[in-house]
Short mmCIF file of the C-alpha atoms (twelve columns), coordinates in Angstrom:
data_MODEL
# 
_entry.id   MODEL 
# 
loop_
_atom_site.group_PDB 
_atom_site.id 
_atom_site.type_symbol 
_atom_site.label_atom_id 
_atom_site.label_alt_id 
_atom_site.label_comp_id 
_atom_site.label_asym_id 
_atom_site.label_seq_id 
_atom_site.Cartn_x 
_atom_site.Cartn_y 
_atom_site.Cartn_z 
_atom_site.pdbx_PDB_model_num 
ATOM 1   C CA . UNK A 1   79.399 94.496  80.078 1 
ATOM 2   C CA . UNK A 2   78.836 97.902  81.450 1 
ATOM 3   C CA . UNK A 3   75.428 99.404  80.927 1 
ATOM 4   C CA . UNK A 4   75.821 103.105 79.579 1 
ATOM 5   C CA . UNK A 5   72.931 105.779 78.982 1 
ATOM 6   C CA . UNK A 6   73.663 108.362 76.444 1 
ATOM 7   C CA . UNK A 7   74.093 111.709 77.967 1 
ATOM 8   C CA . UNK A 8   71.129 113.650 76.124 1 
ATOM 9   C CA . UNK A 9   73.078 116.330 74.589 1 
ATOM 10  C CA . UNK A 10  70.829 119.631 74.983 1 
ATOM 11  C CA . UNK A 11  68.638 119.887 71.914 1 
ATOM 12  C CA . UNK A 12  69.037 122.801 69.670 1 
ATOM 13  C CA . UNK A 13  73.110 122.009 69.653 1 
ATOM 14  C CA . UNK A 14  74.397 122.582 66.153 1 
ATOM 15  C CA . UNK A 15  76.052 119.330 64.442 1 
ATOM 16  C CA . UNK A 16  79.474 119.808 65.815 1 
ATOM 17  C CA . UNK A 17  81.759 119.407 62.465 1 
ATOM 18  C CA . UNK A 18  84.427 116.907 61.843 1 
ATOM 19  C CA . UNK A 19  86.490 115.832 59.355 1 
ATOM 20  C CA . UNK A 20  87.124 111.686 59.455 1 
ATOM 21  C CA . UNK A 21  87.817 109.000 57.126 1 
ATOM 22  C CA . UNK A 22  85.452 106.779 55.487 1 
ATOM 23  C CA . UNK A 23  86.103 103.125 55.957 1 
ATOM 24  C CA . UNK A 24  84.023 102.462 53.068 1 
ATOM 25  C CA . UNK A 25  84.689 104.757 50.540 1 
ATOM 26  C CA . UNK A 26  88.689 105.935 52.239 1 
ATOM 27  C CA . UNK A 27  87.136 109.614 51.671 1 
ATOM 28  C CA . UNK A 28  87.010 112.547 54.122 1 
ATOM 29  C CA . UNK A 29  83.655 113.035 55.396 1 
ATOM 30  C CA . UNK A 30  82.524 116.547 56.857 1 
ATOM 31  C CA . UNK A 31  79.256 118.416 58.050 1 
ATOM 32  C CA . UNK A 32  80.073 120.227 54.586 1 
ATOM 33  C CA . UNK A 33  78.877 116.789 53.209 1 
ATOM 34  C CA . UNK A 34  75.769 117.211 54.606 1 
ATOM 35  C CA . UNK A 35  74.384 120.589 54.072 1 
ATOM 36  C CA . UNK A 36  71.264 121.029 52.292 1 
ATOM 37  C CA . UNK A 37  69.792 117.911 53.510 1 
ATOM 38  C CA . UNK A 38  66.345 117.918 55.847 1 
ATOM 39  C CA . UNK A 39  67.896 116.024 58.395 1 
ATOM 40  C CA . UNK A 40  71.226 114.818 59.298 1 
ATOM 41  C CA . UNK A 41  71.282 111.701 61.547 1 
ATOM 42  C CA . UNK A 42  74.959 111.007 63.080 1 
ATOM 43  C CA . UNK A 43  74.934 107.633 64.558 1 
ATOM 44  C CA . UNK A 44  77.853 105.991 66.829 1 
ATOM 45  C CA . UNK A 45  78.141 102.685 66.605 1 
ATOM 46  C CA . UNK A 46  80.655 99.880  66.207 1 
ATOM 47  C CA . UNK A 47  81.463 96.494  65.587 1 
ATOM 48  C CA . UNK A 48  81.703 94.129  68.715 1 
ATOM 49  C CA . UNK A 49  78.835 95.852  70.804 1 
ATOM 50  C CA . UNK A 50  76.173 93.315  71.745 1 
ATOM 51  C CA . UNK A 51  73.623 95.988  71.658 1 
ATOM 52  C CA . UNK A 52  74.593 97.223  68.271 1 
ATOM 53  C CA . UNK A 53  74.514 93.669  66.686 1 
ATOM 54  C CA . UNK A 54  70.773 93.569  68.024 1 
ATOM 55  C CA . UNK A 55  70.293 96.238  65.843 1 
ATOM 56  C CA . UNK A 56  72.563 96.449  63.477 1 
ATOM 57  C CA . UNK A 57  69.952 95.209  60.606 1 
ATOM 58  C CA . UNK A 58  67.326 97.896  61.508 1 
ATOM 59  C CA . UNK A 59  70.548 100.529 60.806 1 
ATOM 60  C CA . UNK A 60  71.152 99.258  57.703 1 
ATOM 61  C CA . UNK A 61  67.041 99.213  56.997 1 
ATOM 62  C CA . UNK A 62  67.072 102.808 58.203 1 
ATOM 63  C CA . UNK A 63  69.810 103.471 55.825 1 
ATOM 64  C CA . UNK A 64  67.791 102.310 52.357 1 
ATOM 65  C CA . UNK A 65  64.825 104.294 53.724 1 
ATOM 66  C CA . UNK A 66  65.732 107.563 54.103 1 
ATOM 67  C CA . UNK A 67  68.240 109.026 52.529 1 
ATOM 68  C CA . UNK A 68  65.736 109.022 49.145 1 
ATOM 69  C CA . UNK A 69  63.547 111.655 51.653 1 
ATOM 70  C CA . UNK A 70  66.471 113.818 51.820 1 
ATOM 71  C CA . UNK A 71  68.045 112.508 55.082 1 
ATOM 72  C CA . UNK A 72  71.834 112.181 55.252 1 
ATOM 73  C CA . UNK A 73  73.443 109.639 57.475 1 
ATOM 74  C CA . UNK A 74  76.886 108.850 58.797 1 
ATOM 75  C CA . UNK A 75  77.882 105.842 61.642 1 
ATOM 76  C CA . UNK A 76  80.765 106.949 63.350 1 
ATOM 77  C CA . UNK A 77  83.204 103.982 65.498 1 
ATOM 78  C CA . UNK A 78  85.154 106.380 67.939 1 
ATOM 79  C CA . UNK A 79  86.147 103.329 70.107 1 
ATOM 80  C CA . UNK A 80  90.187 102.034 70.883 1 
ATOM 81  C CA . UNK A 81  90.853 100.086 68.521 1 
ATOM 82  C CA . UNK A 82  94.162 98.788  69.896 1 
ATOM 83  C CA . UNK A 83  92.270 97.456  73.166 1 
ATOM 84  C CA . UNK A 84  89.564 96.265  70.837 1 
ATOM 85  C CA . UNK A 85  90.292 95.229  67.541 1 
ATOM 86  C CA . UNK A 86  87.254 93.762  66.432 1 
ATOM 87  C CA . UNK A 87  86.241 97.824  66.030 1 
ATOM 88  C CA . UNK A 88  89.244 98.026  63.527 1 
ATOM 89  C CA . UNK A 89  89.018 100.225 60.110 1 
ATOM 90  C CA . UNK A 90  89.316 97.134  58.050 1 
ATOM 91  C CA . UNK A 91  86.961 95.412  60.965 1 
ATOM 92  C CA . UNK A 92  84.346 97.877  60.614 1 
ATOM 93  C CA . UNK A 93  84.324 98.555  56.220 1 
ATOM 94  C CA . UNK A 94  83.458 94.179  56.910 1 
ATOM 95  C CA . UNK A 95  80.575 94.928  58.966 1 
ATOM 96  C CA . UNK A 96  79.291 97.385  56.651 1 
ATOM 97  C CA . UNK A 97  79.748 95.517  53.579 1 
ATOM 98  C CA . UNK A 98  77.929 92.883  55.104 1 
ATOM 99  C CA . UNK A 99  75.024 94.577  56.094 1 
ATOM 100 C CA . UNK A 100 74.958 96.365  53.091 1 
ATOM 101 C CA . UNK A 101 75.559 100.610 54.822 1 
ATOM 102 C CA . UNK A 102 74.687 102.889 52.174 1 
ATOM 103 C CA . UNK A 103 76.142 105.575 53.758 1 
ATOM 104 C CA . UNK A 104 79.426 106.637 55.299 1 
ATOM 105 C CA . UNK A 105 80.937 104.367 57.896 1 
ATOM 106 C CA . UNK A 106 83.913 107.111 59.557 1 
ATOM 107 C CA . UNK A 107 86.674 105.885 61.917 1 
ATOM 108 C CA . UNK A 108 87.483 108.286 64.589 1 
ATOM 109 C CA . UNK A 109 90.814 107.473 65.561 1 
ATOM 110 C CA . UNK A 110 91.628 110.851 67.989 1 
ATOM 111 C CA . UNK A 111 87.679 110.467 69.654 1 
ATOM 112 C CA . UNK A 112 87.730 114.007 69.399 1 
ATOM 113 C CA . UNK A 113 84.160 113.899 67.621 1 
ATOM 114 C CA . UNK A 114 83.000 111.297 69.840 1 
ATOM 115 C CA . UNK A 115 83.643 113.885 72.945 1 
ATOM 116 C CA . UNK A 116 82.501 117.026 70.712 1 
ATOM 117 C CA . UNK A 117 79.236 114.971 70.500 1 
ATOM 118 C CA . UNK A 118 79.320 113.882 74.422 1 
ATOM 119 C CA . UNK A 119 78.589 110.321 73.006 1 
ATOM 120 C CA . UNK A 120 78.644 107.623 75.576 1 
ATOM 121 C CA . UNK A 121 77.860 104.446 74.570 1 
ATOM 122 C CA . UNK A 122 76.914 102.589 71.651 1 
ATOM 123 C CA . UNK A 123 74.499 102.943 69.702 1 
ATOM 124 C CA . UNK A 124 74.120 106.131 70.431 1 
ATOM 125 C CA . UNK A 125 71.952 108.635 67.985 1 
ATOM 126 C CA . UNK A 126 72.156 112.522 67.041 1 
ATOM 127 C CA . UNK A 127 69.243 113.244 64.908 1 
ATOM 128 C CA . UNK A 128 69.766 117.151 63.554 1 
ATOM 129 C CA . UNK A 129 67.045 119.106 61.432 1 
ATOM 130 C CA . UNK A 130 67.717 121.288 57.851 1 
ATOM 131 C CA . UNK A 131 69.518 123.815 60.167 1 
ATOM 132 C CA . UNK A 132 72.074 121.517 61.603 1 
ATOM 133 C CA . UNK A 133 69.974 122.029 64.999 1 
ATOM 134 C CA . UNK A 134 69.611 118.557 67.241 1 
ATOM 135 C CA . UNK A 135 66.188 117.605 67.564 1 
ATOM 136 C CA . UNK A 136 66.476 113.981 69.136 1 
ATOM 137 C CA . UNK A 137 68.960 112.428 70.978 1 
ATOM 138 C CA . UNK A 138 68.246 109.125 72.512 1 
ATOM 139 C CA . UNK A 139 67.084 105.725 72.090 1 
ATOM 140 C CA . UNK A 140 66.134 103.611 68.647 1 
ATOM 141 C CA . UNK A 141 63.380 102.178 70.054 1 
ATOM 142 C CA . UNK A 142 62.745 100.440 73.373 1 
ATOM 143 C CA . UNK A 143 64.185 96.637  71.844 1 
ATOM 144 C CA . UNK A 144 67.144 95.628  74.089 1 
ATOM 145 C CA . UNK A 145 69.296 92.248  73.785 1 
ATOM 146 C CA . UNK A 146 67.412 91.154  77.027 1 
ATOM 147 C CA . UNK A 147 63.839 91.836  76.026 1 
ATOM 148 C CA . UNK A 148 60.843 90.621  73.641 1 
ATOM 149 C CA . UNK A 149 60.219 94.211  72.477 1 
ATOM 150 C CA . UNK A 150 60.405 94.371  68.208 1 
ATOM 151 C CA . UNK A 151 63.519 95.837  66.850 1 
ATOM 152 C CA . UNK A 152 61.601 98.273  64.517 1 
ATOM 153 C CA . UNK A 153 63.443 101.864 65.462 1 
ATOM 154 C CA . UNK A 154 60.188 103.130 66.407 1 
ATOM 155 C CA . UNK A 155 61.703 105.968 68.255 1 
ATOM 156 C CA . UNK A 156 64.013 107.337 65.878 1 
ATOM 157 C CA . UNK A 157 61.769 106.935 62.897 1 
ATOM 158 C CA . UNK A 158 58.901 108.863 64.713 1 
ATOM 159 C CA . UNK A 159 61.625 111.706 64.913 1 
ATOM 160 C CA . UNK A 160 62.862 111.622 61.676 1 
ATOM 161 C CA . UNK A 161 59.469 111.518 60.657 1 
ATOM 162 C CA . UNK A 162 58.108 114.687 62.238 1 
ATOM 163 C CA . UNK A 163 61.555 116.491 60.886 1 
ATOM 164 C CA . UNK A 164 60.459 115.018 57.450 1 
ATOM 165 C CA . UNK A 165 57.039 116.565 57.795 1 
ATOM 166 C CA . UNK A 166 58.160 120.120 59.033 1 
ATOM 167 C CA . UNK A 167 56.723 119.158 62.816 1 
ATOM 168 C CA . UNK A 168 58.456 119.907 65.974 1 
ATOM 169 C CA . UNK A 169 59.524 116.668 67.637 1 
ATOM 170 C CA . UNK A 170 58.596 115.438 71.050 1 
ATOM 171 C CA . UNK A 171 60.599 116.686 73.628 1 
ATOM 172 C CA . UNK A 172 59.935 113.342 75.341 1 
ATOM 173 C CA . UNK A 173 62.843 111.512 74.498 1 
ATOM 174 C CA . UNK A 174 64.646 108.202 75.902 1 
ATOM 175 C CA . UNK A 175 68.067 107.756 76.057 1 
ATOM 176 C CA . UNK A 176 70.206 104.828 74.634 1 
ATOM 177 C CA . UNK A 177 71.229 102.669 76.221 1 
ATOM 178 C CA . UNK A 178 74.457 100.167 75.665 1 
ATOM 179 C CA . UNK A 179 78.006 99.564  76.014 1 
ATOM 180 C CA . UNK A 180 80.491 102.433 76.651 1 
ATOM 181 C CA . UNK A 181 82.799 103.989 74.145 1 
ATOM 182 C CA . UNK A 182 86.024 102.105 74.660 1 
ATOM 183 C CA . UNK A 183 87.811 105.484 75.302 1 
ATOM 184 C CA . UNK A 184 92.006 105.040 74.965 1 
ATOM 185 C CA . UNK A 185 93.451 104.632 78.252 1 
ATOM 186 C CA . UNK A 186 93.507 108.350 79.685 1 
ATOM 187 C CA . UNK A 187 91.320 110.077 77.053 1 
ATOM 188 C CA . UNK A 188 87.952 109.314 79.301 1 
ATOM 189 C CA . UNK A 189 86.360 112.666 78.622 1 
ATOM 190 C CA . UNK A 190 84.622 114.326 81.952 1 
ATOM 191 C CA . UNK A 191 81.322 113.570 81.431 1 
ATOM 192 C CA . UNK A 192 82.058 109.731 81.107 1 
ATOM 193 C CA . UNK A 193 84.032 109.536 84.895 1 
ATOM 194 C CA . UNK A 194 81.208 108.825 87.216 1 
# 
């Protein structure tokens, strides 16, 4: 299992748009969904990642909180599913009916969005404000499979937080940290070869 840091897209980015299908719903889900909202948190994740289990429940937690505050949020799973089937369509609409996701679950099949967002690894987080503008890129909180520290997404709620409440938010960011997108053999974008 390869450690991977996300690669702290520069903040003030606009939410790159795609268009991808829900696993849960089998609708098309765009930025267009989102507009309107005062904060739009884009979160790439999948099924068979150790360090997104270890989290997973605080997702779906972050899910039921917000999204009555006027927060949109989507999970994107941008990794190969052929290579790894446990991050499958029908794979991933299980997960999220388990955990209960009240919001979009999208399958990027291409990983063209995963590469227009420079993810890296999963979990990896994209936290952008009323204007579409990235505020926070980075870390949940500092709880890791290998460590005592309380899953309570302590960094990710503090930003969504301050967008919430009209405050700038801390430059001081961490990045995630977990396994790499499983890019399709030859589709490694250049900013994942080391």
């Amino acid at each position: 299992m390869a450690l991977t840091a996300s690669t702290m897209l520069p903040l003030g980015t606009k939410a790159p748009d795609f268009n991808l299908p829900d696993v849960i719903s089998n609708q098309t889900v765009s930025i267009a969904n989102f507009v309107g909202k005062k904060a739009l948190l884009v979160m790439f994740i999948c099924q068979h990642c150790p360090f997104v289990k270890h989290v997973q429940h605080q997702l779906a937690q972050i899910g039921r909180d917000y999204p009555k505050q006027d927060v949109a949020i989507v999970a994107i799973s941008a990794n190969d599913a052929n290579n790894y089937p446990d991050d499958a369509p029908e794979k991933l609409k299980a997960m999220a009916d388990e955990l209960g996701f009240t919001f979009p679950f999208c399958y990027d099949e291409s990983q063209e969005t995963a590469k227009t967002y420079t993810a890296a690894c999963t979990p990896d987080f994209f936290l952008f404000d009323a204007d579409q503008r990235l505020v926070y890129r980075g870390q949940l909180d500092d709880s890791r499979p290998s460590n005592d520290q309380p899953v309570d997404g302590h960094d990710l709620r503090t930003a969504l937080e301050q967008v919430l409440a009209g405050q700038s938010v801390s430059q001081d960011q961490k990045p995630s940290i977990g396994c790499n997108i499983k890019w399709k053999p030859g589709n490694e974008p250049d900013y994942f070869r080391h």
